[in-house]
KEVEX-153766 format. One line per 4 residues: their letters; for each residue x, y, z of C-alpha. Coordinates in Angstrom, 2 decimals. Layout:
BEGIN
a	X:Y:Z; ...
***
This chain:
BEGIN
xxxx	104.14:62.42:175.69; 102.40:61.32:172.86; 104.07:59.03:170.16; 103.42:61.65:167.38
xxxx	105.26:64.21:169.60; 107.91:61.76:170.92; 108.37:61.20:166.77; 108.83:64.64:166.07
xxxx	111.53:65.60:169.73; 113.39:62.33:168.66; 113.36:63.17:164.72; 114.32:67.16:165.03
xxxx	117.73:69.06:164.38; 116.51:71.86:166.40; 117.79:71.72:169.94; 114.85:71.37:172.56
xxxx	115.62:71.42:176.11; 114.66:72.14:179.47; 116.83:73.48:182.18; 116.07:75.00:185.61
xxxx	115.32:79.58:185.70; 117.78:80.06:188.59; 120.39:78.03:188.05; 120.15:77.25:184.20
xxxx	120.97:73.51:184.73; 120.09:71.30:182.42; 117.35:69.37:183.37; 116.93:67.21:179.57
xxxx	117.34:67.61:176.34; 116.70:66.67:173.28; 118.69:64.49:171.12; 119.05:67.01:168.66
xxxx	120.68:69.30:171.20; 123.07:66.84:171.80; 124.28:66.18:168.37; 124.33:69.97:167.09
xxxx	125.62:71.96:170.23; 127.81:68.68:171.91; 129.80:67.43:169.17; 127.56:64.86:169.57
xxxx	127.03:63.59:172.59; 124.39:60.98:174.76; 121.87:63.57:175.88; 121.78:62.43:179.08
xxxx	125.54:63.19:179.90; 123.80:67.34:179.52; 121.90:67.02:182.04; 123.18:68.76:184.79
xxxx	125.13:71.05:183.35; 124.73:74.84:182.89; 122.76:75.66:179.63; 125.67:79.06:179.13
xxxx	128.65:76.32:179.44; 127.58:74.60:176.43; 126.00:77.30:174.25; 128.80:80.15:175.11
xxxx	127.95:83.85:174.94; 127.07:85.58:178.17; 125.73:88.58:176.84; 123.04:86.33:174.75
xxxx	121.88:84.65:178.06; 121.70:87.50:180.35; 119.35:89.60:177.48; 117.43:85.64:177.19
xxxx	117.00:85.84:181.00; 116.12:89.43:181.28; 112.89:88.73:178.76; 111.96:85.84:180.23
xxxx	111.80:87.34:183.71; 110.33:90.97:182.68; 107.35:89.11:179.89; 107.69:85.16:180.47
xxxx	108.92:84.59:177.07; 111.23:84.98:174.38; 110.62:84.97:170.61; 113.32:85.62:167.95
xxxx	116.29:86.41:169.42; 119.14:86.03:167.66; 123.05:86.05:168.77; 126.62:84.85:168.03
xxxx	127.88:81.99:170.27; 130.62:79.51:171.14; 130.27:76.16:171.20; 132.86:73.63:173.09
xxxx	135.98:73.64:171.07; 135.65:77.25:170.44; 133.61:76.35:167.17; 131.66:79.36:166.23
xxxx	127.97:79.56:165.67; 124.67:81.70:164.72; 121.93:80.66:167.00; 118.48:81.88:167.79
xxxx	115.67:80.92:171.04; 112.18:80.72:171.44; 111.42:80.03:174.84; 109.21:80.39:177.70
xxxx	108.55:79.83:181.57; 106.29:76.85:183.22; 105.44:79.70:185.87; 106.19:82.44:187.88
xxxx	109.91:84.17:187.47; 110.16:84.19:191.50; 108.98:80.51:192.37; 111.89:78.43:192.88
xxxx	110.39:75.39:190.82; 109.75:77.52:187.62; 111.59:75.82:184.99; 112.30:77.40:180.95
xxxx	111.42:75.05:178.32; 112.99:76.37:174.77; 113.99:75.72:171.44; 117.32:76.54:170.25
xxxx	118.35:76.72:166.21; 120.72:76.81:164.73; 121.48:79.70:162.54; 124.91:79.42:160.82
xxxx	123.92:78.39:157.22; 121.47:81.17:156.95; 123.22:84.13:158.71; 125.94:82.89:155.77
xxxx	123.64:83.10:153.23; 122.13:86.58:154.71; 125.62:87.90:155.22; 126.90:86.46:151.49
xxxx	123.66:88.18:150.36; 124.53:91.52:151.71; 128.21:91.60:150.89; 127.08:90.73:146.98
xxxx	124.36:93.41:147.39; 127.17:95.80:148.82; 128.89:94.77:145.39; 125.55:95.62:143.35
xxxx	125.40:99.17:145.13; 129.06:100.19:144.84; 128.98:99.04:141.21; 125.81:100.91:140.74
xxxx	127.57:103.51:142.33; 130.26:103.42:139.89; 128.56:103.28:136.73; 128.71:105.99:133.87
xxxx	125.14:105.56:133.49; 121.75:107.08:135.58; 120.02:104.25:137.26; 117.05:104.96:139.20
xxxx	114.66:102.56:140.61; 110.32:103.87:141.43; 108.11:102.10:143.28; 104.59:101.25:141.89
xxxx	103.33:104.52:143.51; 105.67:106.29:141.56; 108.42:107.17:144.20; 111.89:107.38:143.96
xxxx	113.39:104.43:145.95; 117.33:104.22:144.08; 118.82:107.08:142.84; 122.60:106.26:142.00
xxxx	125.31:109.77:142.15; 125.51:109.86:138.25; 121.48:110.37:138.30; 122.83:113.01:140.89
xxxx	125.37:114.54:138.85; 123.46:114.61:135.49; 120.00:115.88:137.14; 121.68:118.15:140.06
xxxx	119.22:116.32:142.37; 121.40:115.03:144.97; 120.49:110.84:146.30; 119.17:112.80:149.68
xxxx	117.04:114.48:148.47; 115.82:112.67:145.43; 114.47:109.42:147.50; 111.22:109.38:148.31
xxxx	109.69:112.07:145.82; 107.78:111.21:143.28; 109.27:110.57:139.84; 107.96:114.01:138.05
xxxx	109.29:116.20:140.76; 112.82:115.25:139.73; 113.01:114.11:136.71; 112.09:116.19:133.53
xxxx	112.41:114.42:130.14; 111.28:115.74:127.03; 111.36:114.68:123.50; 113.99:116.14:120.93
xxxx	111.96:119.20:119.60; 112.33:120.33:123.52; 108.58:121.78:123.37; 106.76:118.94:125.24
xxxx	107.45:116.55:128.21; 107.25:113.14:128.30; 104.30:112.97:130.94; 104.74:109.45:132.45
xxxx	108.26:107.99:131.13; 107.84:104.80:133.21; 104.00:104.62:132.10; 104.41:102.14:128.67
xxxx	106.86:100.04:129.98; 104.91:99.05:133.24; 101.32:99.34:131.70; 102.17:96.46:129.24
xxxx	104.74:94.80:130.97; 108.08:95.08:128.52; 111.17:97.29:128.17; 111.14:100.40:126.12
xxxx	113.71:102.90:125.07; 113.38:106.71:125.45; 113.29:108.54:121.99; 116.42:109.21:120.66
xxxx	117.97:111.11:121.73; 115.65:112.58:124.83; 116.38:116.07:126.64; 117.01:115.97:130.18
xxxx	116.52:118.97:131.99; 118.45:119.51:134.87; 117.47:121.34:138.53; 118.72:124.49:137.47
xxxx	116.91:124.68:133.90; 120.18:123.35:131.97; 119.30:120.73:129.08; 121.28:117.41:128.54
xxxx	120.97:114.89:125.54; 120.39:111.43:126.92; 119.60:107.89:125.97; 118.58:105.35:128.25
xxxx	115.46:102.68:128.77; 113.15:101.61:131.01; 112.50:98.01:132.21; 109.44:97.21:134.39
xxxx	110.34:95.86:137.98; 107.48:93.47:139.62; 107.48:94.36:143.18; 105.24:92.53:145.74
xxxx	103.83:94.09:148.58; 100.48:93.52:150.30; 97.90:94.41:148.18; 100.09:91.38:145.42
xxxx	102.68:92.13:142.71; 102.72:95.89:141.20; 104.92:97.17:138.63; 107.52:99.16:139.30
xxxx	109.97:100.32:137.38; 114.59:100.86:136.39; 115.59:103.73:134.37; 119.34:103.70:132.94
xxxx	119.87:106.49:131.33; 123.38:108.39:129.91; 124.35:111.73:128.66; 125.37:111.39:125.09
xxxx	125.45:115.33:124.74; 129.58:114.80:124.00; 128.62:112.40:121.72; 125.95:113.84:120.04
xxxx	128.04:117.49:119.77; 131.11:115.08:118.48; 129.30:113.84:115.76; 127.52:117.49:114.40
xxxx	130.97:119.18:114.70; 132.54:116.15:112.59; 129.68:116.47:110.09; 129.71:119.93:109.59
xxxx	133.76:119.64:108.94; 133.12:117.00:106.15; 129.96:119.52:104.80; 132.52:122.62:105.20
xxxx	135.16:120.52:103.45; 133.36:119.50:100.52; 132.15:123.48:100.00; 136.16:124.39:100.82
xxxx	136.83:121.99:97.44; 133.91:124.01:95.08; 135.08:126.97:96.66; 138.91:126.59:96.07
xxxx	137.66:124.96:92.18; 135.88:128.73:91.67; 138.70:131.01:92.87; 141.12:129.55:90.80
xxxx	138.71:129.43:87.19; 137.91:132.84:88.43; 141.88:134.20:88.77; 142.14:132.26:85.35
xxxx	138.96:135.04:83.73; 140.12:137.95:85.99; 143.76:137.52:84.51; 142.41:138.12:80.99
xxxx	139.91:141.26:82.11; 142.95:142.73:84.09; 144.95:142.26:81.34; 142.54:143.89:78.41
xxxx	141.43:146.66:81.22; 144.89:147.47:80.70; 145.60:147.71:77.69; 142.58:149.58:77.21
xxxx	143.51:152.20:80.03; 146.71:152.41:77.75; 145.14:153.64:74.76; 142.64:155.56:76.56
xxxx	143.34:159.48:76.30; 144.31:160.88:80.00; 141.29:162.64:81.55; 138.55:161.38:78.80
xxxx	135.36:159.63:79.93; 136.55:156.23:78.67; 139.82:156.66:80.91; 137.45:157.25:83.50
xxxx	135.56:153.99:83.32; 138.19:152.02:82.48; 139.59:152.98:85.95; 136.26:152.48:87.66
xxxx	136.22:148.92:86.10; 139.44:147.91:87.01; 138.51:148.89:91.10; 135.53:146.92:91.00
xxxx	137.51:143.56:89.29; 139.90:144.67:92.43; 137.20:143.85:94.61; 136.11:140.93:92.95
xxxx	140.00:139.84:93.46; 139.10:140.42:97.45; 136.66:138.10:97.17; 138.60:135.35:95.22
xxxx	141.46:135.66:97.68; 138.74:134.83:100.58; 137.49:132.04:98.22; 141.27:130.56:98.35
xxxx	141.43:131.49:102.44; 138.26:129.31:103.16; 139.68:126.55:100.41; 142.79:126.60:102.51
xxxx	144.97:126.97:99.45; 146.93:130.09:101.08; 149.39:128.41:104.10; 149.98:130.64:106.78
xxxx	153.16:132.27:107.60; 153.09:131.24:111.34; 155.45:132.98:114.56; 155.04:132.49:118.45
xxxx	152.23:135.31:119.17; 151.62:136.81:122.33; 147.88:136.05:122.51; 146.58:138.02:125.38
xxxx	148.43:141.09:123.46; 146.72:140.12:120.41; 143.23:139.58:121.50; 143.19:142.95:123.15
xxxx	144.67:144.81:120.16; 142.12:143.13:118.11; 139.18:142.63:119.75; 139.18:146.73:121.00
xxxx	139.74:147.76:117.24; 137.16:145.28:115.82; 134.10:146.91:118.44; 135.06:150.13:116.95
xxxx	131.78:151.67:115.20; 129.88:149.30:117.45; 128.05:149.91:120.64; 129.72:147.49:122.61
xxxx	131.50:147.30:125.47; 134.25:144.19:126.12; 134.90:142.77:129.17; 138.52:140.45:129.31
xxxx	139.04:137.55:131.91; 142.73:136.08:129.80; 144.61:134.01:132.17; 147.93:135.03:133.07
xxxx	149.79:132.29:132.29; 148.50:131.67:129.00; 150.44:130.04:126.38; 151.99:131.66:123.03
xxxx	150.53:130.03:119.74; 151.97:130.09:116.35; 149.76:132.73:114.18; 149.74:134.46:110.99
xxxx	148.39:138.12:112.62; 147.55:139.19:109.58; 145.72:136.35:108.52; 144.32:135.61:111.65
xxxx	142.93:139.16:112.56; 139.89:138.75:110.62; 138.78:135.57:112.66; 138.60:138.09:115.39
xxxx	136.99:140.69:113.63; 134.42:138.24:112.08; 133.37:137.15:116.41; 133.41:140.80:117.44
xxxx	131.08:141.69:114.13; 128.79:139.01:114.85; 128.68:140.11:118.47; 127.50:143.31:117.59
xxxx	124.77:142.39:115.17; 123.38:140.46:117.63; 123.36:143.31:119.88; 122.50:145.98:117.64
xxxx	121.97:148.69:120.36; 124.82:148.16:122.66; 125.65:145.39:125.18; 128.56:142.99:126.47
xxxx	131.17:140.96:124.95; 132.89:138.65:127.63; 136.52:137.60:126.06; 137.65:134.91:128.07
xxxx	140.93:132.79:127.59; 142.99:129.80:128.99; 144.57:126.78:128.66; 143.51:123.36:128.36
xxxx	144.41:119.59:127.83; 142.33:118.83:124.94; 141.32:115.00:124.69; 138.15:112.90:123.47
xxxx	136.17:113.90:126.50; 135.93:117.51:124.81; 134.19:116.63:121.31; 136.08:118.50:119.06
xxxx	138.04:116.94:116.45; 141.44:117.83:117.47; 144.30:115.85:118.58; 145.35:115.50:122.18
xxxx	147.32:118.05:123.52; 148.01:121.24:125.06; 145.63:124.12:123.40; 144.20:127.24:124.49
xxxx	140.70:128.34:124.27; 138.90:131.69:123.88; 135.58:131.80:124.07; 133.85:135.00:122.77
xxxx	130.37:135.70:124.89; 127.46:137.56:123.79; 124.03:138.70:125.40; 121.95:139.17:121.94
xxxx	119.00:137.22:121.02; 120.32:133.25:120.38; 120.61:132.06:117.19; 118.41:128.45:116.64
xxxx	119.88:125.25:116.73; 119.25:125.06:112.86; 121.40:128.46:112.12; 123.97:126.97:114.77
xxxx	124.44:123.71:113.17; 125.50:125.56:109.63; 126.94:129.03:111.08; 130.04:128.49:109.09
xxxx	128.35:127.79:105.35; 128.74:130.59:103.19; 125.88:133.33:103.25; 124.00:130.82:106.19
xxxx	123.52:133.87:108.26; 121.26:136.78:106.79; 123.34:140.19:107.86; 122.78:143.37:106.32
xxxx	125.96:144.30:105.06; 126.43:142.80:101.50; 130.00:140.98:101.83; 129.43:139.72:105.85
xxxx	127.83:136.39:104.94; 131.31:135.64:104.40; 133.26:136.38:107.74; 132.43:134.02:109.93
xxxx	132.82:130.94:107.20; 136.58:132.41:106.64; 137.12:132.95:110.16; 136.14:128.86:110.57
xxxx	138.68:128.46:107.91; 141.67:130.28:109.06; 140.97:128.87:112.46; 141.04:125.19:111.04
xxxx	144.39:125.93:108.78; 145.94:127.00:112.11; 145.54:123.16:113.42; 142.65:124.90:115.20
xxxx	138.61:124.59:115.63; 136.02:127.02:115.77; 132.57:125.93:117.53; 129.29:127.95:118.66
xxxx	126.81:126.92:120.77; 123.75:128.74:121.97; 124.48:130.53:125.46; 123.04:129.12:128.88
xxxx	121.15:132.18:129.31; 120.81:133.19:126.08; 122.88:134.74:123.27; 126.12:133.02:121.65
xxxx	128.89:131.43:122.83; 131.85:130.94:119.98; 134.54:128.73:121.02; 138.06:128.54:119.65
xxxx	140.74:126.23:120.29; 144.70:126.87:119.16; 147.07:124.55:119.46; 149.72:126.20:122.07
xxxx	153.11:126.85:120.36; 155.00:124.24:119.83; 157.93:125.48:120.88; 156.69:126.26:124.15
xxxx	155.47:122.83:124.29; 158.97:121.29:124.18; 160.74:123.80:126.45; 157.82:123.00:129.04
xxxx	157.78:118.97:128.45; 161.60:118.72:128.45; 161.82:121.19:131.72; 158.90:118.78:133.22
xxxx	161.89:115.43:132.80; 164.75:117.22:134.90; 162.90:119.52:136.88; 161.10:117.74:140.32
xxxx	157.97:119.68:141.33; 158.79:119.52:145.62; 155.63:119.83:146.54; 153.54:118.15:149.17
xxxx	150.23:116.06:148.29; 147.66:114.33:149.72; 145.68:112.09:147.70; 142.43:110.42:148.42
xxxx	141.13:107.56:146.64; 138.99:104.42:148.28; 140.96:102.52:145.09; 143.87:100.45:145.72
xxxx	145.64:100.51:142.80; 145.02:103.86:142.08; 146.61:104.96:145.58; 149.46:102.76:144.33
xxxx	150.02:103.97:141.25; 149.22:107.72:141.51; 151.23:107.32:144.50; 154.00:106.39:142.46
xxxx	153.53:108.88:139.87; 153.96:111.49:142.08; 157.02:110.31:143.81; 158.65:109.84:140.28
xxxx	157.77:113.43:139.94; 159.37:114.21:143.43; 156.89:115.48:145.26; 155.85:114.17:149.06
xxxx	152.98:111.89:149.08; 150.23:111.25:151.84; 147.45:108.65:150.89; 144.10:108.66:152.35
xxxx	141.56:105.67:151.33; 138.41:107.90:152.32; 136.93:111.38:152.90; 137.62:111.29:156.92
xxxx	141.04:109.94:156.80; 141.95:112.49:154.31; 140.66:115.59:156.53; 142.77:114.02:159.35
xxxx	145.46:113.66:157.41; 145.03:117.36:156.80; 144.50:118.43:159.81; 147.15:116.30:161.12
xxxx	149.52:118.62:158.78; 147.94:122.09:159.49; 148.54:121.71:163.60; 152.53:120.68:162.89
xxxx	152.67:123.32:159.93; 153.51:121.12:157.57; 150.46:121.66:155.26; 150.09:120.17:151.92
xxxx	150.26:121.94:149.13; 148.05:120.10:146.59; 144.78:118.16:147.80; 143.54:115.50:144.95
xxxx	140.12:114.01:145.95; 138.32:111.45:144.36; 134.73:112.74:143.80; 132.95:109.97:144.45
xxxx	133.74:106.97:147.99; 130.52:104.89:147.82; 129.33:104.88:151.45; 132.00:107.46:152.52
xxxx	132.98:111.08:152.00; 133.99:112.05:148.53; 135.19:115.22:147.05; 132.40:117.73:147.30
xxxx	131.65:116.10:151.19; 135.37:116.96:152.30; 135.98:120.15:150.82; 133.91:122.26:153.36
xxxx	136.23:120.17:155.82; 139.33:121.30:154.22; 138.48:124.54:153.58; 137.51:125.50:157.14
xxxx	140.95:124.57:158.18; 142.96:126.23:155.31; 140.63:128.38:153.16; 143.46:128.72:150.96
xxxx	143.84:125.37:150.26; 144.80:123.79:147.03; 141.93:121.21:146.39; 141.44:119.45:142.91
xxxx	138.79:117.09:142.22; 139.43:113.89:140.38; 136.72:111.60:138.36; 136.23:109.03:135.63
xxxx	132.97:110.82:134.74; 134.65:113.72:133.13; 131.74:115.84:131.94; 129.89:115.85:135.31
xxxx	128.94:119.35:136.52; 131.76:118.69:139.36; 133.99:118.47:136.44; 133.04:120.95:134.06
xxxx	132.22:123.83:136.19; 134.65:122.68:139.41; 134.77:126.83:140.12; 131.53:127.45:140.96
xxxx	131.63:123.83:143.80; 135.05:125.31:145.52; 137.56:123.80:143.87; 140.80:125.10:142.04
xxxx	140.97:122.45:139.20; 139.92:119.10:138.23; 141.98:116.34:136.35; 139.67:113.54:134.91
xxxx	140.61:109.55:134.82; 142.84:108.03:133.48; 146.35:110.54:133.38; 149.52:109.49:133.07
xxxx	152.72:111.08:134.21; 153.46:113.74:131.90; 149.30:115.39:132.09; 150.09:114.83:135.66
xxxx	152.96:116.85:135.94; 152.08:119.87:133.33; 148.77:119.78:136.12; 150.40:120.46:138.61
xxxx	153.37:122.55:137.75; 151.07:124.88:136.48; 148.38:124.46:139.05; 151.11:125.10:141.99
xxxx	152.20:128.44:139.58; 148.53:129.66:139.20; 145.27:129.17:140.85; 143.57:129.19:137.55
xxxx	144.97:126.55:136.31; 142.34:124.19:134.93; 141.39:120.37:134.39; 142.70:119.25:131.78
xxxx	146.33:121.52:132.14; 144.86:124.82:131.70; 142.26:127.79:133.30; 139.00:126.72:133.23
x	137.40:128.83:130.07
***
């Protein structure tokens, strides 16, 4: 052996050695064998031994052997062993034969590393890349990652839930198959999103705010950015590219709805200033009218006139007395109403003289709500009149109706609580976003009946002194959708919340949730509110659990699924699982990301409500008193509307 060699065998902390193929004796070593695999030890007190007695794992040797005997050699291979004292270790061989496999002299000369530090690093690496993915996972936000041809390599479940592309079938498709972005005006879209950022090399933002349009046509308002990613391969370092996006549709919404309330404030101030300077002037003309009618002879021409004067100032009174209506200076005379009687008594005498035909879908549990019916009867009118002049020669007006918990995540300006919501549903031609945004100004609307340009602003103002809100929005296939939220009667409210503290629900429920401390806690909850509790931390223990139940018939009687397990079954993954084993089954989806399409529309994916994070015990236990009562009970406390 040459001294440069002899330098480098003496010098080394891999383990080189040489041991016999048959036996696997030792037959030298290395004295960096000794010291790493011996604890250390004179390398000449190895020799002799068996190679599998010192380096311990028999399944490693017998694959080693098994290569060396079918090719000669062995390159890379990698294993867990045990070292003397039990001592655990990551090693990996490169080896080879001196000859044949079958002569008797054939020795194996090798190299043996080892691997511990690294496989901790690699392993460290992967756990903290785990953490990346589930947090990823986890975040409010879009993220998607292309390559620099373009291709979709990350694709976290909020891109899924805001685009309706799901992960599966997202990766690997180029960017523009899935992913349709266009600028506010909604007329052109952006052709290359990812283009500016990774043609000069710097982080952009998307206009503000973008339109997202979803699979199935539907448009979302988003904000996000886009940050080049340099990714080498082997033709060198190409740009790729991160978009994180959000929906700010809420937000955006939020903010028009609480500027048009200051706009239709200010205009409620000029308009109660006019009424009441114009009661002051009527006052006088009714007055002088009067007198004039008195000394008018019965039957003359001036008699006449005098009364045709005094029924158009009667009029004009009308219209001060909707002047004080919109200015809120009349307070209702509120009672607990009935409101499924109401909207059908209304709504079917409003259509009247109209060629439409109304179609109801009122939940039967719906709450009472405190209403002046004769003040409130116009706001109906004023829906079912717009209705028909946007369906001038006949069509449909859906009346739908439920209740709901109202909170931030629904962008009105209301207070939290228990409300109900009608929504009034027509087919006409839609009204643009421009008429939308001022729908409730006096006059905004052109209508050809001198006096409507008012019925829709007073039916926004006798719907706001009710505690309530009025909203439209432009419908998903067209026409309008007007939205109106009462608060639910108080009254009721009380009877229902102090019923809630004394009586316990008895019910049985299995919830899912790959969080600890929200097993724990919701766990609790729902023993404080007597009910039966089975906790699952993923989607397969949960459809165990319930199939565990079904075969002893002892089913559950609520299901609460989190929607989203990174790396496991969530919600939408276990409900075909449930339901083919109960399709009756009570399943309700839970999420932090409230406005998802899971969320909002949890009918039309299977399930029979949806509660969004974070709840406490009270929201919890309206849920599901109601929810056990009717299936139509909805997210937030109420039927989805």
């Amino acid at each position: 052996m040459d001294s440069h060699l002899s330098f480098y065998v003496a010098r080394t902390r891999d383990g080189l050695f040489r041991c016999g193929f048959e036996d696997q004796r030792l037959l030298w070593v290395n004295q960096g064998f000794a010291d790493r695999f011996a604890f250390p030890a004179d390398p000449t007190s190895l020799v002799g031994r068996r190679l599998p007695e010192i380096v311990r794992d028999n399944p490693f040797w017998v694959e080693a052997w098994h290569r060396l005997r079918e090719t000669g050699e062995v390159h890379d291979l990698t294993g867990a062993c045990r070292l003397v004292g039990e001592q655990e270790c990551w090693v990996g061989l490169e080896a080879c034969l001196t000859g044949p496999a079958e002569a008797p002299d054939t020795c194996v000369e090798g190299c043996l590393r080892d691997l511990t530090e690294r496989h901790r690093q690699e392993d460290e690496a992967t756990r903290q890349m785990a953490r990346i993915q589930d947090l990823v996972a986890r975040l409010g936000l879009g993220v998607i990652l292309v390559d620099p041809d373009d291709r979709i390599s990350l694709w976290n479940p909020t891109a899924a839930d805001l685009t309706g592309w799901p992960t599966a079938d997202a990766l690997g498709r180029p960017l523009s198959e899935c992913l349709t972005i266009l600028r506010e005006d909604g007329a052109v879209p952006l052709p290359d999103p990812t283009g500016p950022s990774r043609r000069f090399g710097r982080p952009c933002e998307l206009a503000w705010p973008s339109l997202l349009v979803t699979r199935k046509g539907r448009r979302r308002r988003i904000m996000g950015r886009i940050d080049p990613v340099p990714m080498p391969d082997a033709a060198g370092t190409r740009q790729g590219a991160a978009i994180v996006f959000q929906d700010i549709t809420l937000f955006v919404r939020s903010r028009r709805e609480i500027e048009k309330a200051r706009r239709l404030d200010t205009l409620s101030l000029l308009a109660g200033g006019i009424a009441h300077d114009f009661n002051n002037i009527m006052t006088g003309l009714f007055g002088y009218i009067g007198l004039a009618q008195a000394d008018a002879p019965p039957g003359s021409r001036l008699a006449d006139r005098l009364a045709k004067a005094e029924s158009a100032l009667s009029k004009a009174r009308g219209l001060s007395n909707q002047l004080l209506t919109f200015a809120r200076a009349r307070p209702p005379q509120k009672r607990a109403v009935s409101l499924a009687d109401f909207l059908r008594q209304e709504v079917q005498t409003a259509r009247l003289g109209t060629a439409l035909t109304c179609e109801f879908d009122l939940a039967p549990d719906l709450c009472p709500v405190d209403l002046d019916e004769v003040q409130f009867a116009p706001v109906i009118h004023a829906l079912v009149a717009q209705a028909g002049r946007s369906q001038p020669a006949g069509g449909v007006l859906r009346v739908r109706a439920g209740n709901l918990w109202v909170d931030a995540t629904e962008g009105v300006p209301l207070p939290e609580g228990r409300h109900v919501v009608v929504t009034f549903e027509d087919q006409g031609d839609p009204l643009s976003e421009a008429t939308l945004d001022r729908l409730f100004e006096p006059y905004a609307v052109p209508t050809p009946t001198t006096g409507e340009g008012f019925d829709l602003p007073l039916a926004y103002a006798i719907v706001k002194n009710h505690g309530g809100w009025l909203t439209a929005l432009a419908g998903p296939t067209g026409g309008t959708i007007f939205r109106l939220y009462l608060p639910a009667s108080v009254l009721w409210q009380d009877d229902a919340l102090s019923s809630l503290a004394v009586e316990q629900l008895g019910a049985k429920v299995l919830l899912m949730d790959d969080e600890e401390i929200i097993l724990a806690a919701v766990g609790e909850m729902l023993q404080h509110l007597g009910c039966m509790v089975e906790l699952a931390r993923d989607g397969d223990e949960a459809i165990e659990k319930f199939r565990q139940a079904q075969a002893i018939g002892a089913p559950f009687d609520v299901v609460i699924l989190d929607l989203t397990v990174p790396g496991g079954k969530g919600a939408r993954e276990c409900l075909p699982h449930l339901l083919a084993l109960d399709p009756q089954a009570r399943v309700v989806v839970a999420s932090g990301y409230s406005t998802g399409p899971v969320m909002t529309d949890y009918q039309r994916f299977g399930f029979v409500g949806a509660i969004p994070k974070p709840f406490e015990v009270r929201s919890l236990g309206a849920f599901l008193r109601h929810l056990l009562g009717s299936r139509a009970w909805s997210a937030k406390g109420g039927a989805a509307v």
